[in-house]
DOKOLTI-582211 format. One line per 3 residues: number of its first residue (from 1); their letters; for each residue x, y, z of C-alpha. Coordinates in Angstrom, 3 decimals. Each point is the difference from the previous one (the first is absolute). Example, Ala and Ser with C-alpha at 12.3 -4.5 7.8 and 13.67 -1.06 7.14 Angstrom:
% residues 2
1	as	12.300:-4.500:7.800; 1.370:3.440:-0.660;
END
This chain:
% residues 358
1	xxx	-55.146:-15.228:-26.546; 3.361:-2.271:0.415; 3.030:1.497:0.602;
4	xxx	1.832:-3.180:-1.942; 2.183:0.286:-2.928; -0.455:-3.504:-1.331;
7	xxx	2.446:0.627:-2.623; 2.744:-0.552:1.548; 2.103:-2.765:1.651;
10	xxx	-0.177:-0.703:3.864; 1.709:-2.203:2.184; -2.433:-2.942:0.992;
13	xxx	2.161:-1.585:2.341; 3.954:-0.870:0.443; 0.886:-2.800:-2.095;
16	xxx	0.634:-2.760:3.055; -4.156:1.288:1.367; -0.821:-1.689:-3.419;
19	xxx	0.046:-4.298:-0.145; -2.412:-2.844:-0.717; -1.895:1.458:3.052;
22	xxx	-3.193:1.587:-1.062; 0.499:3.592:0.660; -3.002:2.372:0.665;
25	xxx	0.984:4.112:-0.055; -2.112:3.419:-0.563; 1.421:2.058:-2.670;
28	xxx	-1.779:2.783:-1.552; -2.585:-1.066:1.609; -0.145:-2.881:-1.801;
31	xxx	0.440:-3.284:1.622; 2.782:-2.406:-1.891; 1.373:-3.066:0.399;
34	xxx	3.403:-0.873:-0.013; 2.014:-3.037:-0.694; 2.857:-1.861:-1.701;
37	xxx	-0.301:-2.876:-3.154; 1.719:-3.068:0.563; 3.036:1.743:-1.727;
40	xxx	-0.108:2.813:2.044; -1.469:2.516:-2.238; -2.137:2.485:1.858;
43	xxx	-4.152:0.118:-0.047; -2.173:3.114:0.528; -4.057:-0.671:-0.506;
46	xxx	-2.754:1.541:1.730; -0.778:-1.292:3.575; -3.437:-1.081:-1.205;
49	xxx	-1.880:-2.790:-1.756; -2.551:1.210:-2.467; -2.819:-2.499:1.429;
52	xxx	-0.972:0.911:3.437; 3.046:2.744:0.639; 1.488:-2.185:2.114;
55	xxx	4.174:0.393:0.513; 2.394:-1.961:-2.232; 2.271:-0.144:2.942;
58	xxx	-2.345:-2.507:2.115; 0.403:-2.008:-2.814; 3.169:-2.162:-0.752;
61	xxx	3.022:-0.613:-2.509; -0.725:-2.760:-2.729; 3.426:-0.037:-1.585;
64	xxx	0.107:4.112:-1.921; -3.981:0.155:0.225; -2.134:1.146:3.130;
67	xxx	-2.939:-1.949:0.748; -2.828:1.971:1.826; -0.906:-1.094:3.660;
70	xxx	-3.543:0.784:-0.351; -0.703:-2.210:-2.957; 2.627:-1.526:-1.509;
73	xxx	0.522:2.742:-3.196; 3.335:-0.501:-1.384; 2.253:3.043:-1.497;
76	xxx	3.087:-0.016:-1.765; 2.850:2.687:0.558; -1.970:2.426:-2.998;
79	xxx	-3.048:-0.279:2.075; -1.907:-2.183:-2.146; -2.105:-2.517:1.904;
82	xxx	1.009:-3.369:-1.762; -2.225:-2.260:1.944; -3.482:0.366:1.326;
85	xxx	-0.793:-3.142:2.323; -3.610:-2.010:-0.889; -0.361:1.845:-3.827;
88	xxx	2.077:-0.174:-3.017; -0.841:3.569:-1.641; 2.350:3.041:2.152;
91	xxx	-2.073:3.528:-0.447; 1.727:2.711:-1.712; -0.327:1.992:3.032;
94	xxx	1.489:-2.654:1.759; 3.537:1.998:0.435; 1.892:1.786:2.605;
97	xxx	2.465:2.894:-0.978; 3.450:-0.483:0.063; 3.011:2.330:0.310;
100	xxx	3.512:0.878:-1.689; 2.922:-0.687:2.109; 3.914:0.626:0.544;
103	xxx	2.031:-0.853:2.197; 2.677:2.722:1.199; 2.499:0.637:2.576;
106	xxx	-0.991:-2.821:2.229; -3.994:1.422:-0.397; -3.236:-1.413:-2.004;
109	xxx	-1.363:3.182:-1.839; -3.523:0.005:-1.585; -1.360:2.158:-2.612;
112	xxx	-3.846:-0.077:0.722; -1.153:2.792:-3.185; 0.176:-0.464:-3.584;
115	xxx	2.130:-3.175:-0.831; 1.083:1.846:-3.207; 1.696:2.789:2.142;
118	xxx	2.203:-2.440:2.295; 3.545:0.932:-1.011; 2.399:-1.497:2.488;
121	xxx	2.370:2.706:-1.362; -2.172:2.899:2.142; 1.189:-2.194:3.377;
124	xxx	2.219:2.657:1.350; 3.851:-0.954:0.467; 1.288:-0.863:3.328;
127	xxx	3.957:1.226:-0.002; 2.764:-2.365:1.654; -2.905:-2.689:0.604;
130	xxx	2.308:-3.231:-0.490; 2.913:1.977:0.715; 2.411:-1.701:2.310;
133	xxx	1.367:2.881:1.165; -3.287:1.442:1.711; -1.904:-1.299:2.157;
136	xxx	-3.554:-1.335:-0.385; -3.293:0.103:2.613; -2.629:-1.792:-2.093;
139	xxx	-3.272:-1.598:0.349; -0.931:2.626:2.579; -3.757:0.691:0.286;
142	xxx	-2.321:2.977:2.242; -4.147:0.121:-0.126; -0.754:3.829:-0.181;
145	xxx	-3.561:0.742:1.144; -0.102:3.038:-2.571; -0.770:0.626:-3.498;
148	xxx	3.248:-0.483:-1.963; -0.223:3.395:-1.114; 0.727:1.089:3.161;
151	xxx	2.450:-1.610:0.161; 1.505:1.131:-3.719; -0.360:3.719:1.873;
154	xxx	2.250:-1.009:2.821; 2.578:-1.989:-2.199; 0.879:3.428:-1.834;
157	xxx	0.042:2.204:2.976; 3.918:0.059:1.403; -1.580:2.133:2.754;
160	xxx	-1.847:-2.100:2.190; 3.603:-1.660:0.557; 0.586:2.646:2.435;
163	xxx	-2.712:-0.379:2.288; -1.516:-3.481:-0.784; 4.071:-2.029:-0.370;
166	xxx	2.168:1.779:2.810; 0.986:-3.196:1.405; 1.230:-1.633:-3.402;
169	xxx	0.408:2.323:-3.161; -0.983:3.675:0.915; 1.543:2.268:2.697;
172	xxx	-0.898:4.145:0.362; 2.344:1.224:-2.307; -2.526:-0.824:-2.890;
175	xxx	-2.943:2.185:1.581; 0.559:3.045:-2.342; 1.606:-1.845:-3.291;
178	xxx	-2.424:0.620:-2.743; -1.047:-2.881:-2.310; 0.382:0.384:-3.994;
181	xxx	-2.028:-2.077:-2.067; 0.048:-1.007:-3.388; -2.120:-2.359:-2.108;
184	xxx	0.325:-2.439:-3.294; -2.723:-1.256:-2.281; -0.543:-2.733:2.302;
187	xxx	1.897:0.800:3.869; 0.477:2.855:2.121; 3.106:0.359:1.944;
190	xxx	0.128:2.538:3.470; 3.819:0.827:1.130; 1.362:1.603:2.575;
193	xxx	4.046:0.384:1.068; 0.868:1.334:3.816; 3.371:0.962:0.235;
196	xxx	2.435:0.088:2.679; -2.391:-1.742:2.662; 0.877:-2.641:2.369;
199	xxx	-0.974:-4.008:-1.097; -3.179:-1.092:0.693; -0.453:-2.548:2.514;
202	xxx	0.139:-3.082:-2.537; 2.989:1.228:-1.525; 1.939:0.517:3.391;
205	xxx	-0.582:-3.792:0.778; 0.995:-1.352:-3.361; 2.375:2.321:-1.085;
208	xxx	3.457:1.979:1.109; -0.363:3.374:-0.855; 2.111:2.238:2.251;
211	xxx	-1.621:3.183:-0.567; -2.665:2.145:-1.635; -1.609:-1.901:-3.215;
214	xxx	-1.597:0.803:-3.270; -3.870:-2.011:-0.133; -1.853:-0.554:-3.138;
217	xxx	-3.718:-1.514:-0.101; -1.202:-0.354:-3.802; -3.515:-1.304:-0.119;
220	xxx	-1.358:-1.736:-3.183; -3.497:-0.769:-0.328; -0.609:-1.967:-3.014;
223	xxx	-3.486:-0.205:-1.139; -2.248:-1.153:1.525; 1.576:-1.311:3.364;
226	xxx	3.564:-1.481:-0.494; 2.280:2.617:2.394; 3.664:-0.181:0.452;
229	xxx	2.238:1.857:2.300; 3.447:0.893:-1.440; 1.464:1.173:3.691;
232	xxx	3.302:0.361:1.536; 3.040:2.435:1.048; 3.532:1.068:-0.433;
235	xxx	2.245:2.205:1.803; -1.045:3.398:0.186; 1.811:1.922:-3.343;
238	xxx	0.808:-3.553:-2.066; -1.316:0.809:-3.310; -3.085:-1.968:-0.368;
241	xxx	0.664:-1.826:-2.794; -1.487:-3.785:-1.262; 3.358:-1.460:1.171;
244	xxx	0.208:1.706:3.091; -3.502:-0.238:1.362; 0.850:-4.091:-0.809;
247	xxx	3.633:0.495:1.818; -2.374:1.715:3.010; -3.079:-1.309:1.723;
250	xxx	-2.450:-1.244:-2.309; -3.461:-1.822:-0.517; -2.815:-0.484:-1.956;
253	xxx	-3.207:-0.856:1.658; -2.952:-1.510:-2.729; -3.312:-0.264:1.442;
256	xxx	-2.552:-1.663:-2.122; -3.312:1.065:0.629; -3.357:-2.262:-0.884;
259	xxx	-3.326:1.812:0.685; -2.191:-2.754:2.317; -3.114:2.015:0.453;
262	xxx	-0.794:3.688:-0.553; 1.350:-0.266:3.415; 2.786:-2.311:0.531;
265	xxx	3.370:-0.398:-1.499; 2.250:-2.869:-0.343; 3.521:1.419:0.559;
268	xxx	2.596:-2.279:-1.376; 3.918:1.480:0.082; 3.219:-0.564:-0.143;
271	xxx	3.898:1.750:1.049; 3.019:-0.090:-2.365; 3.079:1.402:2.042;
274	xxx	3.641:0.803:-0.807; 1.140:-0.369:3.806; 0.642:-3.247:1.688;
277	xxx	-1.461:-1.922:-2.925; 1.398:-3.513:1.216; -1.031:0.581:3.712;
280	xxx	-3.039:-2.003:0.836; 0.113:1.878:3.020; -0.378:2.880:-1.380;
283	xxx	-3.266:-0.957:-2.329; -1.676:-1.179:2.953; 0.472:3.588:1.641;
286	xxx	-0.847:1.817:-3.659; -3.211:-2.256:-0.018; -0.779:0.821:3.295;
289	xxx	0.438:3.842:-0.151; -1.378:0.152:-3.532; -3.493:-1.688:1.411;
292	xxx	0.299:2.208:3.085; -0.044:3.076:-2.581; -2.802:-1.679:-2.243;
295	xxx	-2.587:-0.692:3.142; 0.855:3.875:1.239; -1.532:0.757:-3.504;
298	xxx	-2.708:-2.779:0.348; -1.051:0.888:3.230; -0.752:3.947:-0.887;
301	xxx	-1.618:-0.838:-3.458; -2.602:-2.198:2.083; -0.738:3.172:1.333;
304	xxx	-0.425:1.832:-2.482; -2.026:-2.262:-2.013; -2.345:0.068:2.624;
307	xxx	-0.466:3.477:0.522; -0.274:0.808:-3.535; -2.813:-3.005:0.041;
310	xxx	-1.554:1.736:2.440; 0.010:3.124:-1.466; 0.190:-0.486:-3.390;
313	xxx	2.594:2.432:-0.620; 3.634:-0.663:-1.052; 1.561:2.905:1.227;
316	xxx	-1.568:3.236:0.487; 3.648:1.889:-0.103; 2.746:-0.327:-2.960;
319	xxx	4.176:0.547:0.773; 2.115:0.979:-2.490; 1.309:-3.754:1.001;
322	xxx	-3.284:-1.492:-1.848; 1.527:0.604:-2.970; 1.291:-3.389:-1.038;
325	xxx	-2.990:-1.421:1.653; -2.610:2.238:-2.171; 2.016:-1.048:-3.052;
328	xxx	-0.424:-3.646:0.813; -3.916:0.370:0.558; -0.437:1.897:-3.080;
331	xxx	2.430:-2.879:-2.221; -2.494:-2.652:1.476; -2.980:1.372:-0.552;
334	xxx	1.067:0.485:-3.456; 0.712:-3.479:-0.263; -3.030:-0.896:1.364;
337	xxx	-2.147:2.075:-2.355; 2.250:-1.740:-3.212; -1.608:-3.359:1.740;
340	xxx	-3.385:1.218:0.455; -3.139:-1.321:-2.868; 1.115:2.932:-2.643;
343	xxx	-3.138:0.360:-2.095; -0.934:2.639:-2.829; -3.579:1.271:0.026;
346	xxx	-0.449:-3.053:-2.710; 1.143:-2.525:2.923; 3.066:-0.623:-1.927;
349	xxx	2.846:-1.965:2.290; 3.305:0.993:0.168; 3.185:-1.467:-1.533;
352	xxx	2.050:-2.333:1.675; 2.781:2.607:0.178; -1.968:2.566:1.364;
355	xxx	-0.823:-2.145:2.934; 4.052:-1.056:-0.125; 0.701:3.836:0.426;
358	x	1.606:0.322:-2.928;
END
């Protein structure tokens, strides 16, 4: 059984990937092709001519429509065929799927479930994103050899900072800090403060705190695999509120996450800052550190997606710090069911809203 939410926008690629290059990715386990009309507007369609099942992408640009290398099949951006070299009548079969997009915060997203369910307004909200006052890291991009769930797990586990991030955003003072969680109809959050404890390592080298600090880590997950990181510090006793955590040391971290496989990931992010936002310096060292943190993650989950392959357990112990990530699992498989062929003894389908989740 998939593990994919199809309903649901995903990032398909940052918005520069995307041109009047034909474009072959894997999402969902689906291949598409990507590309751009003549006036720029974005093109999703299945990777896959409905002759022979040979790729689009060999093919070639003829103005907006794709032309099939195989045979010369011609599709327009709807993924109708329009032209069918050596016959005049085109099949009805003769089609290839294509996909709603948006284009958001520099990034291509694709909705690849129920077209009636797309709402762009279910795109979660990046804060400070074209805000000259912070600082932006964009178009960044990982490959995680895991299942994106995961990865979900370890996106709402402040823990792992400790042991996983010493050299960049966790030191020992978080070992014992308990994690609270809480959860929305559609997002989980896992929080943790640790008080009086010396700066972690990336906050010694960017900021100038002269003594003990205050650290938050907020976690959202929102469903199925969009993550943010609300992180940062203030001096140890400043009251800790909105203004003050911005007046401190403060960033949000947004990592988009695209299932591949049942067993890959594509892991595009990005890193708003309040510190040094005009310092290109500075986002050279946040980019670097950030993907330092991102392939320390990477690297174990490769691990562990092997040894649960070869097991074909998930984890034969749960930690009270599983919490967030048991939530998450349970909200997706719910989501997954809503997708699933709903039929009544009679074989009736369901609605359009049920499989929307409303």
């Amino acid at each position: 059984m998939s593990t994919f939410v199809k309903n649901a926008w995903y990032v398909a690629a940052w918005s520069r990937e995307v041109g009047r290059t034909l474009l072959s990715r894997t999402l969902l386990g689906e291949q598409v092709l990507l590309y751009r009309r003549e006036d720029g507007t974005p093109v999703a369609l299945v990777d896959r001519c409905p002759h022979k099942l040979a790729p689009l992408s060999l093919g070639e640009l003829k103005g907006d429509h794709v032309q099939c290398g195989y045979h010369g099949m011609t599709f327009d951006c709807t993924g109708t065929c329009v032209r069918v070299p050596g016959q005049q009548n085109i099949p009805p079969t003769a089609r290839v799927t294509a996909f709603p997009l948006v284009e958001r915060y520099g990034a291509v997203w694709i909705w690849m479930g129920d077209p009636a369910c797309a709402d762009i307004g279910t795109i979660v909200d990046v804060p400070h994103y074209g805000d000259p006052d912070w600082g932006l890291v964009d178009n960044q991009y990982l490959h995680f050899r895991s299942n994106y769930l995961n990865i979900t797990d370890n996106l709402v586990d402040p823990a792992h900072t400790t042991y996983v991030h010493k050299n960049t955003i966790g030191n020992a003072a978080g070992e014992d800090v308990g994690v609270k969680v809480e959860q929305g109809d559609a997002h989980v959050l896992a929080y943790r403060w640790i008080r009086n404890a010396p700066p972690v390592p990336l906050v010694q080298k960017m900021a100038n705190f002269s003594g003990m600090t205050d650290r938050w880590q907020y976690y959202y997950l929102h469903l199925p695999s969009t993550s943010y990181v609300d992180f940062g510090c203030i001096e140890s006793g400043t009251e800790p509120t909105e203004d003050n955590k911005d007046r401190g040391f403060r960033s949000f971290s947004f990592n988009f996450l695209t299932p591949e496989t049942e067993t890959t990931t594509h892991y595009f992010w990005l890193h708003l800052r309040n510190y040094h936002a005009h310092d290109s310096a500075v986002s050279a060292d946040v980019e670097r550190l950030m993907t330092l943190t991102f392939e320390e993650d990477a690297v174990l989950l490769a691990y562990v997606q092997r040894e649960q392959e070869r097991t074909g357990v998930r984890e034969y112990t749960r930690l009270g710090i599983d919490n967030a990530p048991a939530r998450i699992r349970r909200m997706v498989e719910r989501l997954i069911a809503q997708e699933a062929p709903l039929a009544d003894k009679q074989g009736d389908a369901r609605t359009t809203a049920d499989a929307c989740g409303a």
